[in-house]
PyMOL CGO cylinders between C-alpha atoms (Angstrom):
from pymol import cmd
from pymol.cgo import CYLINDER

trace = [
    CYLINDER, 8.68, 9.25, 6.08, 9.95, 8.01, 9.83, 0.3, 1, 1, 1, 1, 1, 1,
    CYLINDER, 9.95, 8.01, 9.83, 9.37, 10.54, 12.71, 0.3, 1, 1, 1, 1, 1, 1,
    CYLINDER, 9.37, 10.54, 12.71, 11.24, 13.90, 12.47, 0.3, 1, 1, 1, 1, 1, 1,
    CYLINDER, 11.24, 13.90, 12.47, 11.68, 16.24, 15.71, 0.3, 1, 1, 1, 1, 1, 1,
    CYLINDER, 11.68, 16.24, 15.71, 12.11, 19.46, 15.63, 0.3, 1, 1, 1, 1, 1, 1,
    CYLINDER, 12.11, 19.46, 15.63, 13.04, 22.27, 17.53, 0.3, 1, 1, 1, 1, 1, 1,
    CYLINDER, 13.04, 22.27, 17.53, 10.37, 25.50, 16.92, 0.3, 1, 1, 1, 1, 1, 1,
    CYLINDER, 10.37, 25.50, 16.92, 8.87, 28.47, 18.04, 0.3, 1, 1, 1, 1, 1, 1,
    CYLINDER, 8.87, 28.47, 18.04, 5.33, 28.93, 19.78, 0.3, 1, 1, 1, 1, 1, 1,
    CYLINDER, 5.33, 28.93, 19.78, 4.94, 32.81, 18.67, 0.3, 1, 1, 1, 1, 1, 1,
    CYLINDER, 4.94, 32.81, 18.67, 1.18, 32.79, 20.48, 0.3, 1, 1, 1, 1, 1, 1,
    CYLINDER, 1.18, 32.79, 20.48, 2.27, 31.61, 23.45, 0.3, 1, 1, 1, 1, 1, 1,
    CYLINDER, 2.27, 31.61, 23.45, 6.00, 33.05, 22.98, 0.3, 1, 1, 1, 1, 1, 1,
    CYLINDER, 6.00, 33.05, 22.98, 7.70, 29.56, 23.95, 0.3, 1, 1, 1, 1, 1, 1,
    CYLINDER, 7.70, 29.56, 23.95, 10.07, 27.16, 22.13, 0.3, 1, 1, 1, 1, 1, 1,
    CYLINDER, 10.07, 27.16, 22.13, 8.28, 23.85, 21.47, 0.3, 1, 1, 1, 1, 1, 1,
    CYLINDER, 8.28, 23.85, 21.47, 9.49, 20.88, 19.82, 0.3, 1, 1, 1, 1, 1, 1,
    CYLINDER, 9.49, 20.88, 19.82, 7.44, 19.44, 16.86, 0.3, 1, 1, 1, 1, 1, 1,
    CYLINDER, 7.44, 19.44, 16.86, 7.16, 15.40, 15.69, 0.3, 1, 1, 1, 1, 1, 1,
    CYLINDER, 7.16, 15.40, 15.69, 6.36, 15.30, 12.18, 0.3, 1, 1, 1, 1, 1, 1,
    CYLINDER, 6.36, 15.30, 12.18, 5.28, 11.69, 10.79, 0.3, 1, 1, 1, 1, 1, 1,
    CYLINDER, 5.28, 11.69, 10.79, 3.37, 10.40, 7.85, 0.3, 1, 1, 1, 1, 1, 1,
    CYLINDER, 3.37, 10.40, 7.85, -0.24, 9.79, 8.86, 0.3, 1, 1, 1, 1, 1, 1,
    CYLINDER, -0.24, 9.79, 8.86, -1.25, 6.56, 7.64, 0.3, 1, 1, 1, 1, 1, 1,
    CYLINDER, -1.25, 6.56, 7.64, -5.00, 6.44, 7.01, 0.3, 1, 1, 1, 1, 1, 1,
    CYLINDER, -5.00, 6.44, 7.01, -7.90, 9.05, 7.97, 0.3, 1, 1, 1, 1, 1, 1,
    CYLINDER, -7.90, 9.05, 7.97, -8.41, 7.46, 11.92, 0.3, 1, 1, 1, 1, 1, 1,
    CYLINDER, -8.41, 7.46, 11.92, -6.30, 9.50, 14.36, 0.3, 1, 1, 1, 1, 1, 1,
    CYLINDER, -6.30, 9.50, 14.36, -3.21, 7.46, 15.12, 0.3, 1, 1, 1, 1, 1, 1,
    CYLINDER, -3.21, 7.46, 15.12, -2.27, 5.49, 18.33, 0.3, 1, 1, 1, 1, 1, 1,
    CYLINDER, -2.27, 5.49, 18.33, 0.47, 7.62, 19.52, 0.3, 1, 1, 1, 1, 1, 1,
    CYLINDER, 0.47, 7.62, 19.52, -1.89, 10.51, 19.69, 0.3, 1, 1, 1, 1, 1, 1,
    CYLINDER, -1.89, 10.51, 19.69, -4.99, 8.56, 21.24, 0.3, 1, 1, 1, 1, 1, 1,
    CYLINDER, -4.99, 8.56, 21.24, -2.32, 7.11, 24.07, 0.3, 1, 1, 1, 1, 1, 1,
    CYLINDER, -2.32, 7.11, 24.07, -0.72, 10.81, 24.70, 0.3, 1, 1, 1, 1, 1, 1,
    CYLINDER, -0.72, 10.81, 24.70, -4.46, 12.67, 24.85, 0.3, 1, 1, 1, 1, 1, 1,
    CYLINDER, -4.46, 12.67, 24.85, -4.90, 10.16, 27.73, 0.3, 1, 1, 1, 1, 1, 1,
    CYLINDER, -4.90, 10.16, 27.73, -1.31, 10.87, 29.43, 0.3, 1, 1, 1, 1, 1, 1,
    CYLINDER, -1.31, 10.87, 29.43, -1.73, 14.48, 28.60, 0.3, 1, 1, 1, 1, 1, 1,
    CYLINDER, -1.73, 14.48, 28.60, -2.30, 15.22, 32.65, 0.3, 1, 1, 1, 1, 1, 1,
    CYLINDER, -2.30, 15.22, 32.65, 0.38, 12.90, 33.32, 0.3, 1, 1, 1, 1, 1, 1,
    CYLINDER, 0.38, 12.90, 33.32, 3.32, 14.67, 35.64, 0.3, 1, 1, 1, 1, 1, 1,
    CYLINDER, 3.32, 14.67, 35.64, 5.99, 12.40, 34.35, 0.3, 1, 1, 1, 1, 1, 1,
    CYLINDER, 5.99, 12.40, 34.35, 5.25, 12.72, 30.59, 0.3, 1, 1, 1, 1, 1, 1,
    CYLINDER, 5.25, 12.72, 30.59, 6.52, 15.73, 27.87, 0.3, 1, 1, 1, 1, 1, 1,
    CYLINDER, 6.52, 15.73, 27.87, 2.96, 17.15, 27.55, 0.3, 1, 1, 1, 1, 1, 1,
    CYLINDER, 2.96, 17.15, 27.55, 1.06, 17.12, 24.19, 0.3, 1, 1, 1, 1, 1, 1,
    CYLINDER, 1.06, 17.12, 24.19, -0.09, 20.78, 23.27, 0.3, 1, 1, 1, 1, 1, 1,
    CYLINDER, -0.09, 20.78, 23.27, -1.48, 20.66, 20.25, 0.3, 1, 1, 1, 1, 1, 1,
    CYLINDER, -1.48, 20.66, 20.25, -1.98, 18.68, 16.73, 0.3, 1, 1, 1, 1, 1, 1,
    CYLINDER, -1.98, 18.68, 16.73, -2.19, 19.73, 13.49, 0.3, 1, 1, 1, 1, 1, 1,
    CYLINDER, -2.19, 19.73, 13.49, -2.10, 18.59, 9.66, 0.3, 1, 1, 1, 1, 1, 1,
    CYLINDER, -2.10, 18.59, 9.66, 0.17, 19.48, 6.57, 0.3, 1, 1, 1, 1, 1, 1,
    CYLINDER, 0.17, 19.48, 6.57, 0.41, 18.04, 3.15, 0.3, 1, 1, 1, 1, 1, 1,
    CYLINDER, 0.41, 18.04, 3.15, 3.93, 16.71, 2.07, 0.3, 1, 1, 1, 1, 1, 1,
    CYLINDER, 3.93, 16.71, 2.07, 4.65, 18.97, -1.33, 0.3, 1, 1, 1, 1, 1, 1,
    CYLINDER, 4.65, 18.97, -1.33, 7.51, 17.00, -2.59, 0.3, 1, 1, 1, 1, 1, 1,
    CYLINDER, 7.51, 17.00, -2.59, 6.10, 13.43, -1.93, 0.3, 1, 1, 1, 1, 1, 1,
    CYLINDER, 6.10, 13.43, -1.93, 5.88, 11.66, -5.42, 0.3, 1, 1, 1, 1, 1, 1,
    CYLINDER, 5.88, 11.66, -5.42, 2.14, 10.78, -4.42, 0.3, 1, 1, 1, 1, 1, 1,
    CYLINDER, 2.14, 10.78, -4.42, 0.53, 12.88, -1.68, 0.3, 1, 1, 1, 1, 1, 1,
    CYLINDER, 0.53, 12.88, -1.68, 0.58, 12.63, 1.67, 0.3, 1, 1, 1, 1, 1, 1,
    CYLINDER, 0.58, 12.63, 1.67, -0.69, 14.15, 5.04, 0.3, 1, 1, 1, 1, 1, 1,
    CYLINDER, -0.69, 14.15, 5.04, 1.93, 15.01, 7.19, 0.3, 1, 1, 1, 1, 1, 1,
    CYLINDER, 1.93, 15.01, 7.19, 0.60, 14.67, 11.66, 0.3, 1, 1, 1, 1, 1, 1,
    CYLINDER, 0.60, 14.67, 11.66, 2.51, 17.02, 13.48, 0.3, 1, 1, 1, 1, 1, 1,
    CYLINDER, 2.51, 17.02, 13.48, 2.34, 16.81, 16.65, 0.3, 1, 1, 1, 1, 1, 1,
    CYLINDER, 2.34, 16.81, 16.65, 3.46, 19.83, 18.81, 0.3, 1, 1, 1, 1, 1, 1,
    CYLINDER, 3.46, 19.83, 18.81, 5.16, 18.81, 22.36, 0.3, 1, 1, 1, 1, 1, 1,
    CYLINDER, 5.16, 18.81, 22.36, 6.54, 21.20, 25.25, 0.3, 1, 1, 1, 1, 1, 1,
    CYLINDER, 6.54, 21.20, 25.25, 10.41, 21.83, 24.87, 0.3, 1, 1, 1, 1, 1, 1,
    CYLINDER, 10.41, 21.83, 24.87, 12.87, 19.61, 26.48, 0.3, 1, 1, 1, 1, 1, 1,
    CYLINDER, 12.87, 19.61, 26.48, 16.87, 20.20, 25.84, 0.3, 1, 1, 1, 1, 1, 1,
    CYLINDER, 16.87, 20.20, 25.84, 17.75, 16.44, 26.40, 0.3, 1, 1, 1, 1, 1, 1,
    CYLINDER, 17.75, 16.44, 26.40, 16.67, 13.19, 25.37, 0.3, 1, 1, 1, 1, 1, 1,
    CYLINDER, 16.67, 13.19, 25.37, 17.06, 9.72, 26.57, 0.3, 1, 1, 1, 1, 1, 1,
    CYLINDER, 17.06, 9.72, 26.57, 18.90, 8.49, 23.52, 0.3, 1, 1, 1, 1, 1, 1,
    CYLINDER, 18.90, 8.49, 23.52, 21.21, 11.82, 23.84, 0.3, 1, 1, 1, 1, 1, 1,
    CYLINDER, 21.21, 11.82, 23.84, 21.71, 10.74, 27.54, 0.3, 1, 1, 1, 1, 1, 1,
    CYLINDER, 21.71, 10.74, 27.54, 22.42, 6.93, 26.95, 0.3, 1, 1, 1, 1, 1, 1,
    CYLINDER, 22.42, 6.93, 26.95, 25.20, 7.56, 23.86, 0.3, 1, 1, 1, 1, 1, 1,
    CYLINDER, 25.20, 7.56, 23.86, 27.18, 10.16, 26.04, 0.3, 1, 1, 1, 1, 1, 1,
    CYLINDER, 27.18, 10.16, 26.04, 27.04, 8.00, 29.07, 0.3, 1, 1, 1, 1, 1, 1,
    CYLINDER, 27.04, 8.00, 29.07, 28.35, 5.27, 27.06, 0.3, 1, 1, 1, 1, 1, 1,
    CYLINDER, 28.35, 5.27, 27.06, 31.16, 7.51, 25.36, 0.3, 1, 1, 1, 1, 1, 1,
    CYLINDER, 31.16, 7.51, 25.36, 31.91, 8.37, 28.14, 0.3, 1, 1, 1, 1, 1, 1,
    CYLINDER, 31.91, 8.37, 28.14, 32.08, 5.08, 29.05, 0.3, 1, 1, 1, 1, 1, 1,
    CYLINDER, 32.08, 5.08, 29.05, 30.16, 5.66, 32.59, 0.3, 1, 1, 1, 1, 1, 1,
    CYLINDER, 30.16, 5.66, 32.59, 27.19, 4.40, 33.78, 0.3, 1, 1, 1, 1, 1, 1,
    CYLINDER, 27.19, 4.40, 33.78, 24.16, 5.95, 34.34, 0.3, 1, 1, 1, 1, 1, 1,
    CYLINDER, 24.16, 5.95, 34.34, 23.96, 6.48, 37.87, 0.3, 1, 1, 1, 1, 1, 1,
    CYLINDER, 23.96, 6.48, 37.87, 21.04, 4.00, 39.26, 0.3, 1, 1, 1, 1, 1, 1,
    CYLINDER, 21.04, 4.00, 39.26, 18.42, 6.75, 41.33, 0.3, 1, 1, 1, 1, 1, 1,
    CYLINDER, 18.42, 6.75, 41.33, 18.13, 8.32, 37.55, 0.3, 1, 1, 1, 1, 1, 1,
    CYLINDER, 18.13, 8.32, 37.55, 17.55, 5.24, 35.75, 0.3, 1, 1, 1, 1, 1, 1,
    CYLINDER, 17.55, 5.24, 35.75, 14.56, 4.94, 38.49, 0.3, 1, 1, 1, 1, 1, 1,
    CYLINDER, 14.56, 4.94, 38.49, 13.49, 8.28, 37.48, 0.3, 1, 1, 1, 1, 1, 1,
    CYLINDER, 13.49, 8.28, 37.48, 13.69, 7.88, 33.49, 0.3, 1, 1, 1, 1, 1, 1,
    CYLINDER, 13.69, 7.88, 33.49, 11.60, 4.90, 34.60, 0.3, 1, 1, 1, 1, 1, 1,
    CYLINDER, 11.60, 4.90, 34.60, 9.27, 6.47, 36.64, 0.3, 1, 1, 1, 1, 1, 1,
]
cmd.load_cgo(trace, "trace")
């Protein structure tokens, strides 16, 4: 299974949250999650808020599903980059410093 997004509902905290579904491979805790636990203070970064484990059902053989629950963010960069270039503009160069930043 590659990563899934998706768009969801924090009813405890009553705030939309996006959640990053992937196949966890093993029983350590993966790399993506060790490197955002460190940048979870990090001003420039979605924040991490939580983590948490499902079983994939219809798997042939099972599997443990990470999910990994992020604050909500209505654009991405890969949304930004393909209109930009259907629209066949570039992206201005102070906001290419910030997506950098």
């Amino acid at each position: 299974m590659a990563g899934f997004v998706f768009e969801a509902f924090d009813t405890v905290n009553n705030r939309r949250v996006a959640v990053k579904r992937t196949t966890k491979a093993g029983e350590f805790i993966s790399r993506e999650f060790e490197v955002l636990e460190k940048l979870r203070d990090c001003k420039n970064c979605i924040k991490l808020l939580d983590i948490y484990y499902t079983n994939d059902e219809e798997a042939e053989s099972p599997k443990k599903i990470q999910n990994l629950v992020f604050e909500y963010c209505s654009q991405n960069l890969e949304d930004i980059i393909q209109r930009a270039k259907s629209d066949q503009i570039a992206i201005p160069m102070p906001n290419i410093k910030n997506y950098m930043h």
